[in-house]
Z-matrix of the N, CA and C atoms (Angstrom, degrees):
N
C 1 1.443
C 2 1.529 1 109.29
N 3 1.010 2 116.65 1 137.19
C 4 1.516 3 125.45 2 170.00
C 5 2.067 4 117.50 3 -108.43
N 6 1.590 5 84.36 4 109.27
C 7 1.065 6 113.18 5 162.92
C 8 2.141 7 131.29 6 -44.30
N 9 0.977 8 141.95 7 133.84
C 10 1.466 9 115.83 8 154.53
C 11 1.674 10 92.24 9 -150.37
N 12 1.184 11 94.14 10 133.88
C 13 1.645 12 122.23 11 152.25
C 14 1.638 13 137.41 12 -98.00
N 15 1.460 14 117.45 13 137.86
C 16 1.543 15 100.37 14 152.84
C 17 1.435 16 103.77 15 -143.16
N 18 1.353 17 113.11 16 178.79
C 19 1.424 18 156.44 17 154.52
C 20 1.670 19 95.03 18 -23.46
N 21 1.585 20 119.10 19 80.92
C 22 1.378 21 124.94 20 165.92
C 23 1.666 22 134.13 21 -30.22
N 24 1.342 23 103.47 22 -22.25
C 25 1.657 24 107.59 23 159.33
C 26 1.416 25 111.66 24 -100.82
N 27 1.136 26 112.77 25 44.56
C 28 1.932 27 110.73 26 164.16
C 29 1.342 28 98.89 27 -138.77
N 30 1.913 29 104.14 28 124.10
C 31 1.153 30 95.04 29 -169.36
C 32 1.809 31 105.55 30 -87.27
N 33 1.549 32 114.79 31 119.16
C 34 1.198 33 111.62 32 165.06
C 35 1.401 34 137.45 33 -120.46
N 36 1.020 35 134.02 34 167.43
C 37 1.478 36 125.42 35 -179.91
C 38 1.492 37 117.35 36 -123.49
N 39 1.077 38 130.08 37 151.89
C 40 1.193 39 115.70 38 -177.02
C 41 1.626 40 125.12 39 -163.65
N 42 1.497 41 126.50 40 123.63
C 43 1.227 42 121.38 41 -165.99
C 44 1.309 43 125.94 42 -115.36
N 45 1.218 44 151.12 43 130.03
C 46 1.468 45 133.23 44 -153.75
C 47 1.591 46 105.19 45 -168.95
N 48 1.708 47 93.37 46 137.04
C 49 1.553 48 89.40 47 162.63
C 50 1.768 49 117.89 48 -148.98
N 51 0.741 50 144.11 49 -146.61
C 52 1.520 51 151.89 50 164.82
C 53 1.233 52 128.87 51 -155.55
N 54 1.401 53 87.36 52 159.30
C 55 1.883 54 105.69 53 -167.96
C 56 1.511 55 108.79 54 -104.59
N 57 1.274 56 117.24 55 15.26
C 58 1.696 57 111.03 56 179.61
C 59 1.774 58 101.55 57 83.36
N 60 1.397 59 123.83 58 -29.19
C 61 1.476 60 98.25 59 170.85
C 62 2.319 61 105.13 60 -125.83
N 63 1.757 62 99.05 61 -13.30
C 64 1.028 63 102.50 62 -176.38
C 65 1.168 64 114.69 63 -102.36
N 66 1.530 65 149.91 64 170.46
C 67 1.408 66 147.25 65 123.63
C 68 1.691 67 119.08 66 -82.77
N 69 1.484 68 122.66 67 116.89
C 70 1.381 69 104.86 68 173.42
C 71 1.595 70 110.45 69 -104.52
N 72 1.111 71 123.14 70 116.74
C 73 1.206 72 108.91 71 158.42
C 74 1.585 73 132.74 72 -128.97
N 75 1.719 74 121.82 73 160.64
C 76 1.510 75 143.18 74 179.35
C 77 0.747 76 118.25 75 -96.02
N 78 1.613 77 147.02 76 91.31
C 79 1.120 78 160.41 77 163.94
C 80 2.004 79 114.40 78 -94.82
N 81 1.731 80 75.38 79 123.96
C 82 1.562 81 87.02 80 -172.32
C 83 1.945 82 121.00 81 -131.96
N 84 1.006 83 106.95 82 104.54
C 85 1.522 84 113.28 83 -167.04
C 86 1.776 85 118.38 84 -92.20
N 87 1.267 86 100.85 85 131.76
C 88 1.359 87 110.26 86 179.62
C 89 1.894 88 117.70 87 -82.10
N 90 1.401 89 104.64 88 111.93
C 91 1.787 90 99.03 89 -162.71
C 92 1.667 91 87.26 90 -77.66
N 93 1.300 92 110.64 91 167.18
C 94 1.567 93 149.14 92 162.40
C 95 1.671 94 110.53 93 -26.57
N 96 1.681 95 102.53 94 -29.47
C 97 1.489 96 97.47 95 177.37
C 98 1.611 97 119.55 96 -114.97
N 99 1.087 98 85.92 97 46.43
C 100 2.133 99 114.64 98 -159.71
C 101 1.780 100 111.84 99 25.12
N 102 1.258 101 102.36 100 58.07
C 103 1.590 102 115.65 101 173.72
C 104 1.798 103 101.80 102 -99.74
N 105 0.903 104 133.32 103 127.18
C 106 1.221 105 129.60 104 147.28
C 107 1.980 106 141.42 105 -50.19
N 108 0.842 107 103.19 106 95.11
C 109 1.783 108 107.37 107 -161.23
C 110 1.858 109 92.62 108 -90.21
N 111 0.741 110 102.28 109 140.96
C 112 2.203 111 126.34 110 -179.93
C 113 1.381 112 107.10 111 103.36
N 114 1.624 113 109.53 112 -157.60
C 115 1.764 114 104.76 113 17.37
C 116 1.233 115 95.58 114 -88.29
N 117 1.804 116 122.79 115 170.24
C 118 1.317 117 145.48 116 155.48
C 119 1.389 118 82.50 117 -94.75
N 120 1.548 119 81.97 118 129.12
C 121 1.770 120 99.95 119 152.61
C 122 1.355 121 111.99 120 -122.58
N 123 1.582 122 116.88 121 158.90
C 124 1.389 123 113.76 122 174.08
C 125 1.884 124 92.55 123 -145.65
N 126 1.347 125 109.60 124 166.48
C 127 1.953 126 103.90 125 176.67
C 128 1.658 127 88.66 126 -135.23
N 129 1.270 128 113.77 127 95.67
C 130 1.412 129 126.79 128 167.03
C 131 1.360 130 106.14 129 -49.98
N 132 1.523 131 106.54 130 157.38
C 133 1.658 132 98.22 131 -171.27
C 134 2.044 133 90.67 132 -107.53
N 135 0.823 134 108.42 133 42.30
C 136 1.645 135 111.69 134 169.50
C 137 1.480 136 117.85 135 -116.77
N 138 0.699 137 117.80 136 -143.71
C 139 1.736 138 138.20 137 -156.38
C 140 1.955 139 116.64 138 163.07
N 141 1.270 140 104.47 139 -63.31
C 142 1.497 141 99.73 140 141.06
C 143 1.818 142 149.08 141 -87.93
N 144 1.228 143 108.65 142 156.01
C 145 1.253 144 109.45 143 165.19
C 146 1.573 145 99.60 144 140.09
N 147 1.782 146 112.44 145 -178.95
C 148 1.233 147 125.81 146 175.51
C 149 1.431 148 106.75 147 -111.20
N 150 1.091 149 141.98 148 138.18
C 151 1.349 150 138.13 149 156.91
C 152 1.508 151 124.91 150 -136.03
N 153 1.683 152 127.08 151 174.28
C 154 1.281 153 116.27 152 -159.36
C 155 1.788 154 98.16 153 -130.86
N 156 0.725 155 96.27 154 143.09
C 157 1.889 156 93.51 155 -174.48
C 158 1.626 157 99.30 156 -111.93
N 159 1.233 158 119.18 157 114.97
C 160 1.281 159 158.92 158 -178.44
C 161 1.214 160 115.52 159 -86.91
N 162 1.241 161 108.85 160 120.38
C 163 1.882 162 107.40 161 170.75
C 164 1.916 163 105.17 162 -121.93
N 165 1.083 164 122.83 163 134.41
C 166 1.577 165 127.79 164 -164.70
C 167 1.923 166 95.98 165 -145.24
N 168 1.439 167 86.58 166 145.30
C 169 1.744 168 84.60 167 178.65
C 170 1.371 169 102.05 168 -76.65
N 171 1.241 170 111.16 169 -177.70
C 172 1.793 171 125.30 170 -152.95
C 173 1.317 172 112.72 171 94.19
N 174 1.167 173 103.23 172 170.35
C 175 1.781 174 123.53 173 156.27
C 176 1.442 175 101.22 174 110.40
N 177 1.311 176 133.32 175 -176.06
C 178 1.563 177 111.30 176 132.60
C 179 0.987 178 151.03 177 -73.63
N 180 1.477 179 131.23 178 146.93
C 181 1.729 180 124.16 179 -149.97
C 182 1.487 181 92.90 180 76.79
N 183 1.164 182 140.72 181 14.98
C 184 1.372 183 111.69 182 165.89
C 185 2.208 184 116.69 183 83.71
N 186 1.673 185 102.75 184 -7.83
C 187 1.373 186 98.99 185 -172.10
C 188 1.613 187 103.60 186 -113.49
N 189 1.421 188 116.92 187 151.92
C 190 1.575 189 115.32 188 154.46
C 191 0.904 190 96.30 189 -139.24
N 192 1.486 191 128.49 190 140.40
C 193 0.905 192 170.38 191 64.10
C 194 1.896 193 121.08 192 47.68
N 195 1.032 194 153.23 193 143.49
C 196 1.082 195 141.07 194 169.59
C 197 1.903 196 97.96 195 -167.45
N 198 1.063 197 114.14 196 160.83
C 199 1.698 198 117.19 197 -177.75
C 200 2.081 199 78.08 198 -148.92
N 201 0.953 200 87.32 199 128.78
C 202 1.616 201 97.70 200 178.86
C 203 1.507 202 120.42 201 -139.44
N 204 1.365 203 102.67 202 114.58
C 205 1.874 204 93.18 203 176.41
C 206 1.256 205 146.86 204 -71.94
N 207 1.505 206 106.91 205 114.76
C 208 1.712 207 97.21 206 -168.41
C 209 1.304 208 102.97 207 -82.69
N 210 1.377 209 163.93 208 -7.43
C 211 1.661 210 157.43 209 -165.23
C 212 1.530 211 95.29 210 -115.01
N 213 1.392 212 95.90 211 144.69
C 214 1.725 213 121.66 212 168.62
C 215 1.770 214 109.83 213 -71.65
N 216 1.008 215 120.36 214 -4.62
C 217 1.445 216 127.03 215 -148.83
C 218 1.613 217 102.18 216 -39.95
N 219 1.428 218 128.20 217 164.19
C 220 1.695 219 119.84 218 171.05
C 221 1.522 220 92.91 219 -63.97
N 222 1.131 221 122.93 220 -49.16
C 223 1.826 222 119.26 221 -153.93
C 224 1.482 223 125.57 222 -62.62
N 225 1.917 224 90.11 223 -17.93
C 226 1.933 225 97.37 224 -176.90
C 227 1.747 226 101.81 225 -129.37
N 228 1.339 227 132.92 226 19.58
C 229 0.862 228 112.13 227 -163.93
C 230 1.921 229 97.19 228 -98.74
N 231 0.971 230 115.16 229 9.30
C 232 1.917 231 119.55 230 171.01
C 233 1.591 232 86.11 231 -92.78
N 234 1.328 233 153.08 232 -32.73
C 235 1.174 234 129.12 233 -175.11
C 236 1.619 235 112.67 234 -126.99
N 237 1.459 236 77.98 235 104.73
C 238 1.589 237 105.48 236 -175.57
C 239 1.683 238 127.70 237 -55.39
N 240 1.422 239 97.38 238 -52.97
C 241 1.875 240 113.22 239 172.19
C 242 1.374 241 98.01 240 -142.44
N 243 1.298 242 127.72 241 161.18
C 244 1.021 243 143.93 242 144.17
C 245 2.215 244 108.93 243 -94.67
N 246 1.169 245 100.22 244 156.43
C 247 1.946 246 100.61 245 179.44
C 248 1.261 247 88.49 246 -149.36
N 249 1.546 248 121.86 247 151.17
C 250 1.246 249 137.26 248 143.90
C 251 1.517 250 97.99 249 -146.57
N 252 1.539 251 99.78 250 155.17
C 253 1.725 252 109.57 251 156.42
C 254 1.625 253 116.24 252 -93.33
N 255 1.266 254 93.74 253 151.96
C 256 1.961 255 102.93 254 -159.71
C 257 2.066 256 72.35 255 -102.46
């Protein structure tokens, strides 16, 4: 099962499921001027692990995005971060 967390004062949303070898998920963040920015999608090539969903200025609109792994696990440790710009 794959886990994701973030930083409790960012408002995010987030939808996800799997195919037995992929994770897909929609992550969608509310900016500062209550506009909705995504979704970013990305399809991790796992199924396990923990990860943390990251919001950093940049991108367009001003957001990036990051899904970053916090566990060593065998299944996620070849994919370090995922990045997109929102």
């Amino acid at each position: 099962m794959v886990t994701f967390t973030w930083d409790s004062h960012l408002p995010i949303s987030y939808k996800h499921n799997d195919d037995g070898s992929t994770t897909h998920i929609e992550i969608t963040y509310t900016d500062r001027f209550n506009n909705s920015v995504g979704p970013f999608c990305a399809t991790l090539p796992v199924t396990e692990g923990a990860f943390k969903i990251a919001v950093y200025p940049g991108g367009r609109d001003g957001v990036q995005v990051r899904i970053e792994k916090l566990d060593d696990s065998p299944n996620t440790q070849c994919h370090k971060n995922y990045v997109a710009n929102l």
